[in-house]
N, C-alpha and C positions, 0 to 999 in steps of 0.2 A: 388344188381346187378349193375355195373357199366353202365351207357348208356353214348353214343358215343356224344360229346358234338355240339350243332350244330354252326353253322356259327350264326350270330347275324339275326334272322330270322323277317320280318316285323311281326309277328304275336307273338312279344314277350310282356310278363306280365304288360296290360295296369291296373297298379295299382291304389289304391285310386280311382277310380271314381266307389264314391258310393250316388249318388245322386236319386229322386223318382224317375228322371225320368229315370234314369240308372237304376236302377233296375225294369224295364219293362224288357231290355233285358239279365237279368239272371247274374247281376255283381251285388253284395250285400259287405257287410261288412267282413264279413267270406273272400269272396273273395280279399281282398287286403291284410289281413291277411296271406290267403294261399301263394302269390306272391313270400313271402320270400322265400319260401324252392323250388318254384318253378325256381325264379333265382338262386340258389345256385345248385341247379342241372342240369340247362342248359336246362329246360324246356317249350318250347312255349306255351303259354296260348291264345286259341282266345277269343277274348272280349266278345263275345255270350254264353262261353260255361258258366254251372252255377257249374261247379268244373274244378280244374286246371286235364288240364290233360295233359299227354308227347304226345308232339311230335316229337324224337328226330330223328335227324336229322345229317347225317355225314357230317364235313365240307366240305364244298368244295373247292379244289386244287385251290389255288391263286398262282401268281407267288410271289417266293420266299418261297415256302412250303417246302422247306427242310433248312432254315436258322433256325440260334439258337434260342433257344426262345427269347422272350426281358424278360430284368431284370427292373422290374416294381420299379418307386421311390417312396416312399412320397413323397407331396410338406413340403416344409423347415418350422419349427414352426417363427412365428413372435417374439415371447418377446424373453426378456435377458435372460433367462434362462436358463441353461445346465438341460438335462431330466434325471432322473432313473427310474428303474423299479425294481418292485420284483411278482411272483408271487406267491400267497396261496394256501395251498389247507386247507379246512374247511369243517368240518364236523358236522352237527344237528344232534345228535343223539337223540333229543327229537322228529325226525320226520322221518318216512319210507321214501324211497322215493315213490314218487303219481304216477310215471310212469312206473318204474320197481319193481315188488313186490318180485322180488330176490333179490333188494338189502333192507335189513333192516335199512340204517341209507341214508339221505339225503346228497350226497357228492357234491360241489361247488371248482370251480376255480376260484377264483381273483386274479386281477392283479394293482398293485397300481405304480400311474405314477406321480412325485414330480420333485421338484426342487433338483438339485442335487450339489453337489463339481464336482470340474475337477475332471474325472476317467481316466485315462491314463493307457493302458494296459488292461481297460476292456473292454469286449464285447459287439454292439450294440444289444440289443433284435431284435431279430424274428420278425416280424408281426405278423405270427403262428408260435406256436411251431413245432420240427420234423415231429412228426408220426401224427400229428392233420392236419398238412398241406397235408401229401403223404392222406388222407382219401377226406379232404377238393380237394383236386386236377384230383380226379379220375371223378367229373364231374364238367359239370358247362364249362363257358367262358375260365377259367385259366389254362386249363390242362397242364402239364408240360412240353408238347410239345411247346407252345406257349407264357408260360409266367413263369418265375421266381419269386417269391412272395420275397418282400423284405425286407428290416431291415427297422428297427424302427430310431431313433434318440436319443434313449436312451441308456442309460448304466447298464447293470444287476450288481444288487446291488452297485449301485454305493452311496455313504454316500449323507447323504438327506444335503442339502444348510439351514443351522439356520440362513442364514442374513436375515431379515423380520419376525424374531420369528415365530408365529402357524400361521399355512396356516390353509383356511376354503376347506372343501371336497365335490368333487362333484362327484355322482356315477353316473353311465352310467348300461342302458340295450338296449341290442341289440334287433333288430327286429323277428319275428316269424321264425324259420329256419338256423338263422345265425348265429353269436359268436362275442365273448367280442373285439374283435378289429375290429368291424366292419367299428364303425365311427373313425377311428385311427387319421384322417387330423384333427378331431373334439379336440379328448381328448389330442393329444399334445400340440396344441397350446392354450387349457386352461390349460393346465402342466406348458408350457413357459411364461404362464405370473404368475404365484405364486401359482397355485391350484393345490390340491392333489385330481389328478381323481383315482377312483375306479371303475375300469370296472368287470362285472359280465358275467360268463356263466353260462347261467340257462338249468342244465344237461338234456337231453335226450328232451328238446323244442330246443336248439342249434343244429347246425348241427351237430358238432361235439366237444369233449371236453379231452384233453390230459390231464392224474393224471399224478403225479410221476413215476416213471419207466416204463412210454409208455405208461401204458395202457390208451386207447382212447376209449368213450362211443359215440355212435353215436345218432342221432335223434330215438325217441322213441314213438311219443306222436300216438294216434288213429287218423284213418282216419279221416278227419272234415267233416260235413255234409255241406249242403246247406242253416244253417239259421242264420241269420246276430247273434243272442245272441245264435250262438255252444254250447254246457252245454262243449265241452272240452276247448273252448279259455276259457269259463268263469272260467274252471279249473284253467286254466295257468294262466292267471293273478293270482287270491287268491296264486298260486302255487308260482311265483313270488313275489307275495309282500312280502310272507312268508321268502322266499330267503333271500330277501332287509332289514327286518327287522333283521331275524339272521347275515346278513355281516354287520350292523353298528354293533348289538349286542358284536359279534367276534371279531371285530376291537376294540373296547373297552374293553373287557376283557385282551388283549394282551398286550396296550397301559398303561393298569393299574396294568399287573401282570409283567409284563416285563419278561415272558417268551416266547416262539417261537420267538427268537429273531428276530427282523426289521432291516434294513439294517441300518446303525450307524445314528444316530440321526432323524430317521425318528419316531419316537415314541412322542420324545419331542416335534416336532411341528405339527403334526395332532390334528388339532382343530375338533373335532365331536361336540361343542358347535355349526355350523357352517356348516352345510350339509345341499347340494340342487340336488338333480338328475336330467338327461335329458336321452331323449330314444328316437331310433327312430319305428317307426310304433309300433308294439305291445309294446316295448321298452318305446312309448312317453304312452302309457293307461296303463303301470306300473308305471310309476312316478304318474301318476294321482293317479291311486288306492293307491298307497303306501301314497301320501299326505292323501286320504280320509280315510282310517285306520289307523290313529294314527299316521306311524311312523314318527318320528324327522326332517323330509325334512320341512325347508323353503321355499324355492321355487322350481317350476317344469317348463321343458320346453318340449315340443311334438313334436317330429320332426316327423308331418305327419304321424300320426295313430289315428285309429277309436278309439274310446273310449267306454268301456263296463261297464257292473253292475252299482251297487248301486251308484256311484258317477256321472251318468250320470244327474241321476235326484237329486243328494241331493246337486252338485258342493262344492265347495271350498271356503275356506277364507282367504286363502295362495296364495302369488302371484302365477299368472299361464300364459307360454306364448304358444301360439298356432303357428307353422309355416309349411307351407304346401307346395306343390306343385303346381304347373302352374292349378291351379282348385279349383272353391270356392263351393265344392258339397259335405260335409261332414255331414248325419244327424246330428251324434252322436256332432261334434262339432256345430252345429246349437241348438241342445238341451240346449248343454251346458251352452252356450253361457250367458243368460241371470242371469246362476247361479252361475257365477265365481264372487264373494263379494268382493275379494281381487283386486290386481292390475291383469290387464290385460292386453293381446296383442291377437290379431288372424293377424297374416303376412302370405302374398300370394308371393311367388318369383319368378317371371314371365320366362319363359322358362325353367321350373325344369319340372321333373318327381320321381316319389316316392326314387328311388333308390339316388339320387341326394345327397341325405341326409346319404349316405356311401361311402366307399370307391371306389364304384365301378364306380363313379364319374371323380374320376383321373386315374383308371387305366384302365378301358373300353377303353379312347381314346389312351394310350398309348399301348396299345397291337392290337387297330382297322386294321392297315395295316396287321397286323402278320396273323388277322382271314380274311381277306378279307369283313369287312365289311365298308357298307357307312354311310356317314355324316348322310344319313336321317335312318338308323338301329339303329345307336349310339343313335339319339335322341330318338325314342322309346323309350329307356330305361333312360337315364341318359339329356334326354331334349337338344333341339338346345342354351341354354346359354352356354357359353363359360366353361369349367370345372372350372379352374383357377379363375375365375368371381365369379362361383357361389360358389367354397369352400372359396375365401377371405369373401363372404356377411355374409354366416352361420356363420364362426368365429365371423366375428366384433360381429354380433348381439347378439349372443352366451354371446360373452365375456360381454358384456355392461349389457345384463342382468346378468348375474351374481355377477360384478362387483354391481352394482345398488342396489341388493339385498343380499346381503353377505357381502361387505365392504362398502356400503352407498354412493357409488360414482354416483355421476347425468352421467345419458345417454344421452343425448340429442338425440341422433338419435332412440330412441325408442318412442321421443313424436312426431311423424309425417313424411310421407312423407318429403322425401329430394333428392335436384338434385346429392348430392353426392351418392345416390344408389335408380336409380327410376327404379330399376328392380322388388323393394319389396313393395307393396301394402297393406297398412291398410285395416284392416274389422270392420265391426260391432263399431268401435269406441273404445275409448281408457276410460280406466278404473283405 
């Protein structure tokens, strides 16, 4: 059922704080988990309640409520790089899917985003595709009325760039509720400087997800309860990692049969020698689990999610970085903490809020006037740091870890505070 999307409401999904003493008042892990699907559907969360629930709300008539919507941008990727894109669709048949038991085989959409040749006369991709966007738009902040969702910087199948031989690959999984473009500001601009991202929808835990010929599966997963280790998050993840395992798998069967053909020379330099994933919220406890069960990730990065199962208490011995939100109260990564063997980071970046860590970051403030909301609404959600501000930090950091650990290149600004970005605050010490 469509609900009516409300104005930017103070009582919006104060995520992540999942601390002991927070959870006196009925906010648990589960909880900032749920948030996802709760912002994507435009739904108010009060801090007290111990499940997300609607309270939707019709906007309210601001002047200029009958102007066009605004056409929402990307901000620009920083490296040299010209971007392309292809998407996949993949199918496990050695697995049902866990959420729909009408469908018998496990279907995925990826989408792979490289360094590309000039394309001239091709098309910039989507953010979202058609019918995934008209599904994605019926609620939530961006209804159609208000906001135009926008292109990419990339170019659909545009010939992969061979100057720099085999790029190393970094997968991406979106948050509880949402979809593979979620952190787009994120995966271009490690696309622009030489890396081959691979972004994941993980069918019917996404909000929404468009096959070939239209047809769109929408979110599917069981109601969540009220306790921080749900038996269905704990689903999802295993369900996910499963995912993450078969699209390296799939990727390399493709890369070495040279059939389903890649868009021209994209085969030849996808290095899977060379994979490290990052995610945000349930997105950042996929990469972890996916490290802790075997699969081929060298390094993993957390953008700001709870961490579940077995890898909480057994940690890692693969680089791991931690980065959070304006809030140093996360059990699960307090757990952790001591069991990460490998390199480590825990980063705090001071005026963020959970959401900060997607899209909704850049395009919250540029549609704000459109919905009638204020400086202090926007922050609820997306934090009083400057947008601009805070998607340059995530990039650098982003990029330096990866860089650091995939091509061996020194970081310097991941060994300590520095006046060049003292919005981001060390934890627990450096590893």
């Amino acid at each position: 059922m469509q609900r009516p999307a409300p104005s930017l409401p103070s009582s919006i999904p104060k995520t992540s704080r999942t601390s002991e003493t927070s959870r006196t008042t009925g906010i648990s892990r589960r909880r900032m988990v749920a948030a996802g699907t709760a912002l994507a559907a435009g739904l108010a969360v009060t801090a007290a309640a111990p499940a997300a629930s609607p309270a939707a709300k019709s906007p309210r008539r601001v002047p200029g409520d009958d102007q066009p919507p605004v056409r929402l941008v990307l901000p620009r990727p920083s490296g040299p790089h010209r971007l392309g894109t292809v998407a996949l669709h993949f199918s496990d048949r050695s697995r049902r899917d866990p959420w729909v038991a009408a469908r018998p085989v496990r279907e995925l959409m990826v989408q792979l985003w490289y360094p590309a040749r000039a394309a001239v006369g091709l098309p910039r991709a989507p953010w979202m595709t058609r019918q995934a966007a008209e599904v994605f738009q019926q609620t939530g902040y961006l209804l159609p009325q208000y906001a135009t969702l926008p292109d990419t910087h990339a170019r659909t199948g545009a010939a992969a760039d061979p100057r720099g031989g085999r790029r190393p690959v970094i997968l991406y999984s979106h948050g509880h509720g949402q979809h593979r473009s979620s952190s787009m500001a994120l995966v271009e601009e490690l696309a622009s400087h030489g890396y081959i991202v691979v972004t994941i929808d993980h069918t019917y835990d996404a909000g929404q997800v468009e096959f070939p010929g239209g047809r769109v599966e929408k979110y599917a997963m069981p109601p969540l309860t009220d306790e921080d280790d749900d038996p269905t998050i704990l689903k999802a993840v295993d369900v996910r990692v499963a995912d993450t395992r078969f699209v390296l798998e799939e990727l390399s069967r493709r890369v070495r049969g040279r059939r389903d053909p890649l868009p021209h020379g994209l085969g030849d330099v996808l290095d899977l020698s060379r994979t490290a994933m990052f995610g945000h919220s349930l997105g950042g406890a996929t990469a972890a689990s996916a490290m802790a069960a075997g699969v081929p990730i060298a390094a993993g990065a957390n953008l700001d999610g709870s961490l579940f199962g077995p890898v909480v208490a057994e940690g890692l011995r693969k680089p791991f970085l931690l980065m959070s939100e304006d809030a140093d109260n996360n059990p699960s990564w307090s757990e952790i903490w001591p069991r990460l063997r490998g390199w480590r980071r825990r980063l705090r970046l001071t005026g963020t809020r959970h959401f900060s860590y997607t899209d909704y970051e850049t395009f919250l403030p540029q549609v704000a006037d459109r919905l009638g909301a204020t400086d202090e609404q926007l922050a609820e959600v997306v934090g009083p740091l400057d947008g601009m501000r805070a998607i340059e930090i995530q990039r650098r950091f982003l990029l330096a870890f990866f860089d650091l650990h995939l091509r061996g290149r020194r970081a310097p600004i991941l060994d300590g505070p520095s006046p060049r970005y003292p919005e981001v605050r060390f934890a627990g010490g450096a590893g």
